[in-house]
ROTOR-923065 format. One line per field, with one value per residue (C-alpha): residue in one letter; x, y, z. Coordinates in Angstrom, 1 decimal, always signed. Layout:
# ROTOR-923065
rest: (A | ...);
px: (X | ...);
py: (Y | ...);
pz: (Z | ...);
This chain:
# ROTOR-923065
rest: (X | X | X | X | X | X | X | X | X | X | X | X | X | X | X | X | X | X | X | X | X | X | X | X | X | X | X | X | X | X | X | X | X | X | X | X | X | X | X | X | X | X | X | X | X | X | X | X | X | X | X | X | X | X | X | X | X | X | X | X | X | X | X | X | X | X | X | X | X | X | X | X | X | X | X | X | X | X | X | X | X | X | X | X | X | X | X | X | X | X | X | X | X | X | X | X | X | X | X | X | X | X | X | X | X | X | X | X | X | X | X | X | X | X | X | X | X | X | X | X | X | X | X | X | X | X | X | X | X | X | X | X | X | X | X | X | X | X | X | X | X | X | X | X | X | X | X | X | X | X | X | X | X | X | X | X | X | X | X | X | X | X | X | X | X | X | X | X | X | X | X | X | X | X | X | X | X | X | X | X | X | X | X | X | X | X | X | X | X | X | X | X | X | X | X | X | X | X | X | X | X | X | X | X | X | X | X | X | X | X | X | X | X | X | X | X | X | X | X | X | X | X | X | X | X | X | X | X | X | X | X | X | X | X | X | X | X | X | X | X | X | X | X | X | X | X | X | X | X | X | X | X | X | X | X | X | X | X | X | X | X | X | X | X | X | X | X | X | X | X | X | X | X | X | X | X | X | X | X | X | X | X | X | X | X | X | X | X | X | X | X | X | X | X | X | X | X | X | X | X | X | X | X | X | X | X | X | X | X | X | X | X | X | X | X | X | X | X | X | X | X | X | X | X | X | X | X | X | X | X | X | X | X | X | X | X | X | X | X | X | X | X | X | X | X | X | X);
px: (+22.2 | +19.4 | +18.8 | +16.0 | +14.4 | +13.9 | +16.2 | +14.9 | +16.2 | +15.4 | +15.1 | +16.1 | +15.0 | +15.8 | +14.2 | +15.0 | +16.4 | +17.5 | +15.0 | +16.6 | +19.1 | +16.1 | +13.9 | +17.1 | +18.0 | +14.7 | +13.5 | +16.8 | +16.0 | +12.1 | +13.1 | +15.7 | +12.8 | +10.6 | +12.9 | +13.6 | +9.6 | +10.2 | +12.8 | +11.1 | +13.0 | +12.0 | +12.1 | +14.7 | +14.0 | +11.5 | +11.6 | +10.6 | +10.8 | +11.5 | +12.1 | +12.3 | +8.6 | +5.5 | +5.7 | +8.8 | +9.4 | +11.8 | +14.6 | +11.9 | +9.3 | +7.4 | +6.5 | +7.1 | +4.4 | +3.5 | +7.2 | +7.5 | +9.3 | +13.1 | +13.2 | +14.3 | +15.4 | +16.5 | +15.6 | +16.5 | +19.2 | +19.1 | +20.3 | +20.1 | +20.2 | +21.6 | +20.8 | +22.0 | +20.5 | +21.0 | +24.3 | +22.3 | +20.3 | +23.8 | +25.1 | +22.7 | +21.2 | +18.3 | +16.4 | +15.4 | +19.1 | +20.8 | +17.4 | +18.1 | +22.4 | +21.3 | +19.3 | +21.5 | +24.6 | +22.1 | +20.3 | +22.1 | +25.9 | +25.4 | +23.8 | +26.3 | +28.4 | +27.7 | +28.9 | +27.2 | +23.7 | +23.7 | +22.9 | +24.8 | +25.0 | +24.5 | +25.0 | +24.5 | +26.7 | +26.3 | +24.5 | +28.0 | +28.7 | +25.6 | +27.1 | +30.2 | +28.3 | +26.9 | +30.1 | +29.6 | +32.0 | +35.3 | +38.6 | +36.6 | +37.2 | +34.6 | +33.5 | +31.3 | +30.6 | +33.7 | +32.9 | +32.7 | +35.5 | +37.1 | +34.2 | +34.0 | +38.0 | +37.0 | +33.8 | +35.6 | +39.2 | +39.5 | +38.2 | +39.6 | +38.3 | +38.3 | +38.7 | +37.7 | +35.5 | +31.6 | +31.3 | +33.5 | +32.3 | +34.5 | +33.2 | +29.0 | +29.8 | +28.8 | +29.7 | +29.0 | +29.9 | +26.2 | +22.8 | +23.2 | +25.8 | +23.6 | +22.5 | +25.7 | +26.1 | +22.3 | +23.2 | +26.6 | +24.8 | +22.4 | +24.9 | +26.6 | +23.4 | +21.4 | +23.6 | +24.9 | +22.1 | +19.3 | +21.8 | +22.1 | +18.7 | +17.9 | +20.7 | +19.1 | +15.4 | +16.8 | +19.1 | +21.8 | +25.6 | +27.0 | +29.8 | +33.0 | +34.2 | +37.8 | +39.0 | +37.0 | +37.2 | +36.3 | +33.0 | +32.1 | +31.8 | +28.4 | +27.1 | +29.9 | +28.4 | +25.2 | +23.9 | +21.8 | +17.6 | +17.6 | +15.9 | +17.3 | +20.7 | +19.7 | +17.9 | +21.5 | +23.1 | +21.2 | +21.0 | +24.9 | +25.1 | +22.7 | +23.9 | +27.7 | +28.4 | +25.9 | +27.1 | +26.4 | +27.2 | +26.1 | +23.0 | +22.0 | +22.8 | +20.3 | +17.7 | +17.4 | +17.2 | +15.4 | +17.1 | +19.2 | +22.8 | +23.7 | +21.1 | +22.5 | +26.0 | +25.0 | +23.0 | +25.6 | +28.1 | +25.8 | +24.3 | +27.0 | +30.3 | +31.8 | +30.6 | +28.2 | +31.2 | +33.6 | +30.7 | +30.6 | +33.7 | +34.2 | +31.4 | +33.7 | +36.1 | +34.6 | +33.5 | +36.3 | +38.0 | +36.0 | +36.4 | +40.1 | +39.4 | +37.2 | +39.7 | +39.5 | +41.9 | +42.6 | +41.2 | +37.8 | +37.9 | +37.7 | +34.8 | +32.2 | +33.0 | +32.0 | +35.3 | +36.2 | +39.9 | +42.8 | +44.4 | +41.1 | +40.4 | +44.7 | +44.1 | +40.9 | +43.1 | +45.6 | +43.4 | +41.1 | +43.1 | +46.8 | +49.2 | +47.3 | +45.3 | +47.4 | +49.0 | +45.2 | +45.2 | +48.8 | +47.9 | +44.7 | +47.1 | +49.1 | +46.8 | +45.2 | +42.7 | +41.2 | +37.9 | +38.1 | +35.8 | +32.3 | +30.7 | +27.4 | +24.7 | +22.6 | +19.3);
py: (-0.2 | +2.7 | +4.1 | +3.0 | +6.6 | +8.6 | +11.5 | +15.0 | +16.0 | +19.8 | +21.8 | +25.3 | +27.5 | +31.1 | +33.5 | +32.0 | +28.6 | +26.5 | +24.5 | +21.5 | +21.8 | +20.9 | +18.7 | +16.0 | +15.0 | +15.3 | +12.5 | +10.9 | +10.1 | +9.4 | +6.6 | +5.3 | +5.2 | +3.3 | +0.8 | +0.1 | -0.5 | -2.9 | -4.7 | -5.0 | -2.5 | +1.0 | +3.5 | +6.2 | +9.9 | +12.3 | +15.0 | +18.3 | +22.3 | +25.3 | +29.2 | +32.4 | +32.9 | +30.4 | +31.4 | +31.6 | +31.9 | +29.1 | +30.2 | +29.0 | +31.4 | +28.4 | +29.4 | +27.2 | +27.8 | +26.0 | +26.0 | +25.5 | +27.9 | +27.3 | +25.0 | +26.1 | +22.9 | +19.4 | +16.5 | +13.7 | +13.5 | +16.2 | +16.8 | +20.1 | +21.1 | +23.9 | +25.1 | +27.4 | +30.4 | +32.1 | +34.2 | +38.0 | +37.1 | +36.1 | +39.2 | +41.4 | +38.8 | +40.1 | +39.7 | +36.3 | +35.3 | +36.8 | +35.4 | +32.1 | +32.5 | +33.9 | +31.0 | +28.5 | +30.5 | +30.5 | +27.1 | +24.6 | +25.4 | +24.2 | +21.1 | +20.5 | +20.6 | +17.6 | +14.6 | +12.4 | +13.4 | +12.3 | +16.3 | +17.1 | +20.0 | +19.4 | +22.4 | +22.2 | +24.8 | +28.0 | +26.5 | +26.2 | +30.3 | +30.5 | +28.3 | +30.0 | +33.1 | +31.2 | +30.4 | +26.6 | +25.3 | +25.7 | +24.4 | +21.3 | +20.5 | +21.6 | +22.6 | +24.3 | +25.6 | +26.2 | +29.6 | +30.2 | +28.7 | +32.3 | +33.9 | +30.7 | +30.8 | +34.6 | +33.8 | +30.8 | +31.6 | +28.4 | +26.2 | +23.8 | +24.3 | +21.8 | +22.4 | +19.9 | +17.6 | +16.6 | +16.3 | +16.4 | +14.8 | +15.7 | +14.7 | +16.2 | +18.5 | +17.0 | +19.3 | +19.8 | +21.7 | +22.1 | +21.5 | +17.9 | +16.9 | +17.2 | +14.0 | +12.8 | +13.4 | +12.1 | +8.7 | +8.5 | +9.4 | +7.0 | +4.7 | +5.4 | +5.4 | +2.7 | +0.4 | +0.1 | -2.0 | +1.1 | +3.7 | +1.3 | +1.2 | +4.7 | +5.4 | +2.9 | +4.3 | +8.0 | +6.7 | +8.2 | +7.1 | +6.3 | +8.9 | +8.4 | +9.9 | +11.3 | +7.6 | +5.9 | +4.5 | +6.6 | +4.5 | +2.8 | -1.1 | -1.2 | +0.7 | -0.5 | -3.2 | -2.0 | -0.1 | -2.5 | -2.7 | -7.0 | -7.4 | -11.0 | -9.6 | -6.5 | -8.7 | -11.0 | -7.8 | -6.3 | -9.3 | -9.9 | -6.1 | -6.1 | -9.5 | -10.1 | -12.6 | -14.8 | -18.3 | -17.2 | -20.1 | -20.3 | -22.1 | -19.7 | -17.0 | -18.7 | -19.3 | -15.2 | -15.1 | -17.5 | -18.9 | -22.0 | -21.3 | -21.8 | -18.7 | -16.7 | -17.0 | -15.8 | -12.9 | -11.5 | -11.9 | -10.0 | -7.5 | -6.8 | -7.5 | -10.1 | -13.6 | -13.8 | -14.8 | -12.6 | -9.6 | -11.0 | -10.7 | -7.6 | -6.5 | -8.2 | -7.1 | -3.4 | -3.9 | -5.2 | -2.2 | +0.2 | -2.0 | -1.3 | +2.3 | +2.6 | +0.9 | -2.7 | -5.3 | -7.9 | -10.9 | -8.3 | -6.8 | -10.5 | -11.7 | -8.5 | -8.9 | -12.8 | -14.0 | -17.4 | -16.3 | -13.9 | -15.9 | -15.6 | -11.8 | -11.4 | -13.8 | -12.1 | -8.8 | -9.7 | -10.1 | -7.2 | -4.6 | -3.1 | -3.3 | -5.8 | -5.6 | -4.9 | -1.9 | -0.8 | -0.5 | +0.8 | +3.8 | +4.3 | +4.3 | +7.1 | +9.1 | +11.9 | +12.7 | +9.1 | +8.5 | +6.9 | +4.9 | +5.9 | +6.7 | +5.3 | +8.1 | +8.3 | +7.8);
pz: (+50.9 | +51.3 | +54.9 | +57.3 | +56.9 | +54.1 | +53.0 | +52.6 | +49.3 | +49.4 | +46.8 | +47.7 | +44.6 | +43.3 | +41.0 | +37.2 | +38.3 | +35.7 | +35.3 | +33.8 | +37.2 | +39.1 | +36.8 | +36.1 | +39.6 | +41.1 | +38.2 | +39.2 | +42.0 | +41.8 | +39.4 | +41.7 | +44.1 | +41.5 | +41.0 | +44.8 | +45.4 | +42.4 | +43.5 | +47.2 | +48.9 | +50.7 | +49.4 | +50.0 | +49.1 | +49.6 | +47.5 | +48.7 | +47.2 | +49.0 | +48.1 | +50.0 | +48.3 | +47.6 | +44.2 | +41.6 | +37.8 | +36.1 | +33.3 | +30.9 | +32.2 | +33.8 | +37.3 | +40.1 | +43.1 | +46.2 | +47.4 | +51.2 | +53.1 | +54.3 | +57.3 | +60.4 | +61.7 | +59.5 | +62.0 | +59.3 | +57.1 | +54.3 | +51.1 | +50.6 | +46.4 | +45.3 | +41.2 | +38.9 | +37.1 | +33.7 | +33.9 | +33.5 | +36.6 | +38.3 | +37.6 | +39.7 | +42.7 | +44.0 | +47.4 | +47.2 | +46.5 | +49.2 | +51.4 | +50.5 | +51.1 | +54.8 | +55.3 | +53.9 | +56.4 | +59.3 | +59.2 | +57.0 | +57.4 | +61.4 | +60.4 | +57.5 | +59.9 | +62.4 | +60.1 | +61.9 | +61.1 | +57.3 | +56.0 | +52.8 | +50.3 | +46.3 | +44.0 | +40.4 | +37.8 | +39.6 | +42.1 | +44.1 | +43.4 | +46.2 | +48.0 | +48.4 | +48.9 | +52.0 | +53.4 | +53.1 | +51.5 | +53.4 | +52.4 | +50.5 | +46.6 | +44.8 | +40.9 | +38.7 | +35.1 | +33.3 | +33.0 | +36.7 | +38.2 | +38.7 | +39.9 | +42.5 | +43.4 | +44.0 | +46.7 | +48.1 | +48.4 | +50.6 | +48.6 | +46.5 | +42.9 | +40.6 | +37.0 | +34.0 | +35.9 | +35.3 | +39.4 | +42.4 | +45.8 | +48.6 | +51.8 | +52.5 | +49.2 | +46.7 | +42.8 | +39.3 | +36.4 | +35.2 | +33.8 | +32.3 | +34.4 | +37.7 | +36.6 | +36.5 | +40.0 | +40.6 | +39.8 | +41.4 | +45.0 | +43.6 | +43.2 | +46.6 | +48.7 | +46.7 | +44.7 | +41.4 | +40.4 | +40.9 | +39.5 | +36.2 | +35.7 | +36.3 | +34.1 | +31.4 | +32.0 | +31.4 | +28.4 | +29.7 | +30.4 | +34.1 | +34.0 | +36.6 | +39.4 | +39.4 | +40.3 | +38.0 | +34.8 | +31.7 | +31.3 | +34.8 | +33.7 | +35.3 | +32.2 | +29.6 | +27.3 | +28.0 | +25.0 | +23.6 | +23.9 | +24.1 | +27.7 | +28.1 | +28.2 | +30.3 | +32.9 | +33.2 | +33.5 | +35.9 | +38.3 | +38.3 | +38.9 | +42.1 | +43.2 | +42.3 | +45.0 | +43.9 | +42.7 | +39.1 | +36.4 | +33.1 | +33.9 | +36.9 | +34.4 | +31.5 | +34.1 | +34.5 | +30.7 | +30.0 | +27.3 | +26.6 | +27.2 | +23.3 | +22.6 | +25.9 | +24.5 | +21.0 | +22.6 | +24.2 | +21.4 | +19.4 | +22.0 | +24.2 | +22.6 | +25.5 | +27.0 | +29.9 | +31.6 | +30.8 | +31.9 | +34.9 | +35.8 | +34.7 | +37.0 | +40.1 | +39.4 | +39.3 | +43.3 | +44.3 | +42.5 | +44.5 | +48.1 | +47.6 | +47.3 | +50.0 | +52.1 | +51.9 | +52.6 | +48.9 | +51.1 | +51.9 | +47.9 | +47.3 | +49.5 | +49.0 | +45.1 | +44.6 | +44.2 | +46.1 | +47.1 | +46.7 | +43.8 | +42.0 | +42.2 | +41.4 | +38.4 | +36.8 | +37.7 | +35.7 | +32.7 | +32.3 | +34.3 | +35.3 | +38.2 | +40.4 | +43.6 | +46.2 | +44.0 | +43.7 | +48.0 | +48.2 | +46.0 | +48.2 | +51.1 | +49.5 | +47.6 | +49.7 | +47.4 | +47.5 | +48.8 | +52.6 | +53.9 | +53.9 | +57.0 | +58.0 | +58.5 | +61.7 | +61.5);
């Protein structure tokens, strides 16, 4: 569910910034905006753009002007973002750099700090190099471009660096290994803050894939099936996505297409490869993996995820995925690298 008050996503630029770092999850998340206005809901950031000057060239030679100047002082929950630059301009930082790592030491790490207030960090490839130069990243897992990851061990000794993955999200840090894959981490704290119903249609509107965090599946079953342009099938899919627990049959399912339930079977045969059906179960089955991650009981799993008992979820377990639930919570319990249960933000 999105928070009561906006979130300050906050831009904090340098001199050549790559502007593809900035332009993907900024359009991330003015889509995921679009489509909570559509669906009725608030919306849920505010995209802002700061820099140690007014005025700054891109890594395209586009300049950027009418930046704001650094806060002093974050009063509502911030996410401050974090992007990379071309490698020759890493290789001698100049004033504006080491300007923007002071403030970021000065200003943000305090606030980062207090877990209550809802602040987090976001760095895109070497985006997290200036982090570490900032002193924010502590002993937390973290990643970048595959070409930095020595450099980054090197500024952030502490740290826990994480090789061979498109994002890493460890606590308020939030990681990736660059460029495209900032969008990959767009729609996962889309996903996170939103719902998996906004992130898979910002993800269909950008025509990209969903990719998976380090416990999820190789393709996240919210996108899986989904690579098809018929909108009957896409408006079935997104409904049983934003609404799982619904009392979905066959002919609540044809009433959102709008078809008979003869022509909704066909179309998903064709379209998506599986049954109406069988999708949606797959799509329970998906939040009732993630409940069990996050630290819920099987009997909870079962009730936020649409299923009408224990038996069902262990019997639609059985079919589509290994082990069973209550393996899928034991290995939470055990697991230190898990996710835990994700705190509410103050607002």
């Amino acid at each position: 569910m999105p928070p009561e008050s906006l979130i300050d996503v906050l831009f904090a630029l340098t001199p050549r910034a790559l502007l593809l770092d900035v332009a993907g999850p900024a359009e991330s998340l003015r889509l995921a905006n679009q489509h909570l206005l559509r669906a009725g809901r608030p919306a849920c950031f505010r995209l802002r753009f700061t820099g140690a000057s007014a005025e700054l060239p891109s890594s395209v030679g586009l300049v950027v002007n009418g930046l704001e100047p650094f806060p002093e002082r974050f009063d509502s929950p911030t996410w401050v973002v974090l992007v990379g630059q071309p490698s020759e301009t890493l290789a001698s930082p100049v004033r504006a750099v080491h300007a923007t790592a002071s403030w970021l030491g000065r200003c943000f790490a305090p606030a980062l700090a207090d877990e209550s207030a809802g602040h987090r960090l976001v760095t895109i490839c070497s985006g997290t190099l200036l982090a570490a130069r900032a002193g924010l990243l502590g002993a937390h897992r973290c990643t970048t471009h595959h070409e930095m990851l020595d450099e980054l061990r090197a500024l952030a000794p502490q740290a826990q660096v994480v090789d061979n993955r498109v994002f890493v999200v460890d606590g308020p840090i939030a990681s990736s290994a660059g460029v495209t894959a900032g969008i990959d981490l767009a729609l996962h704290l889309v996903a996170q803050t939103c719902g998996d119903g906004i992130a898979a249609s910002v993800a269909k509107d950008m025509v990209v894939y969903l990719r998976r965090t380090p416990s999820d599946p190789e393709l996240s079953p919210m996108l899986a099936h989904r690579h098809h342009l018929h909108p009957a099938v896409h408006r079935v899919q997104d409904a049983v996505s934003e609404r799982p627990t619904d009392a979905w049959d066959m002919a609540s399912l044809c009433a959102v297409a709008h078809v008979t339930e003869r022509h909704l079977q066909r179309l998903f045969a064709e379209h998506a490869g599986v049954s109406p059906l069988h999708y949606l179960e797959r799509i329970r089955l998906e939040h009732a993996r993630r409940s069990l991650i996050n630290g819920a009981s099987v009997t909870q799993a079962a009730s936020v995820a649409g299923f009408s008992s224990d038996l069902q979820l262990r019997r639609a377990w059985s079919r589509h995925l290994p082990g069973s639930p209550r393996d899928a919570a034991n290995a939470r319990a055990t697991d230190p690298a898990s996710p835990g249960p994700r705190r509410t933000a103050r607002h």
